[in-house]
N, C-alpha and C positions, 0 to 999 in steps of 0.2 A: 791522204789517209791520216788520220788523227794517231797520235801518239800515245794516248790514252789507251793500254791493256788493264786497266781495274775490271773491264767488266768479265776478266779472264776467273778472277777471284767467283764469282756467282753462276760458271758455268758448273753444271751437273756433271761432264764429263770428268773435272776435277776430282769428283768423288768416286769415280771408279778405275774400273783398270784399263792403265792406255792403251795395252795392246790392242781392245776389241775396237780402236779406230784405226786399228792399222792391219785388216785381214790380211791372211795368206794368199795365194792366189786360189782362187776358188774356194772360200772361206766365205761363211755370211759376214757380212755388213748390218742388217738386218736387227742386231741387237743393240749396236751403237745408233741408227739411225732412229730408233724408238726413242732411246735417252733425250738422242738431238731434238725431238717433235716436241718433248714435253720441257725443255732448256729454256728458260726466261731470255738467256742471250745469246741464241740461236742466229737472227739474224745482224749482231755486233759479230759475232762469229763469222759468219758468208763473207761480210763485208771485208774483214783482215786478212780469208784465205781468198778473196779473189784479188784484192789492194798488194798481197805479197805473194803473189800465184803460186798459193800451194799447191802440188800437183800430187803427194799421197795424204793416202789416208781419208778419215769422212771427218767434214768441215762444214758445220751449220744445216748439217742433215741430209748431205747430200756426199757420193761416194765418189772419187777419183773422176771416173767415166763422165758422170752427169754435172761435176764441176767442170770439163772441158768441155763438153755440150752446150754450158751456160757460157760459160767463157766464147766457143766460136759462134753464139747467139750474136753477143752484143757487140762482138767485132763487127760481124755481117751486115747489123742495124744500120 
């Protein structure tokens, strides 16, 4: 995993409020994963919450659930 977080500086989510990547339970996701779709460094993002397994919150536009989906994908592989 690279060292380099600059490209944390040019994520979209920077510019809003952190909480809506961090729902309640049973809270939409929904509005952060919109931000995430339109984020120039969306997938520098996937790349650092799967390289540091984040396990809350939405990371590179994908929610808690379907990052450990991804995640026991590519174990599987």
């Amino acid at each position: 995993m690279s060292t380099d977080l600059s490209w944390r500086d040019s994520a979209l989510c920077a510019q809003t409020d952190p909480e809506a990547y961090y729902p309640e339970v049973g809270g939409s996701a929904v509005p952060a994963k919109r931000t995430c779709m339109a984020c120039p460094v969306r997938p520098a993002c996937l790349d650092y919450a799967l390289a540091t397994g984040q396990r809350w919150g939405v990371w590179g536009g994908l929610t808690q659930k379907e990052l450990r989906r991804l995640i026991n994908q590519r174990t599987a592989a």
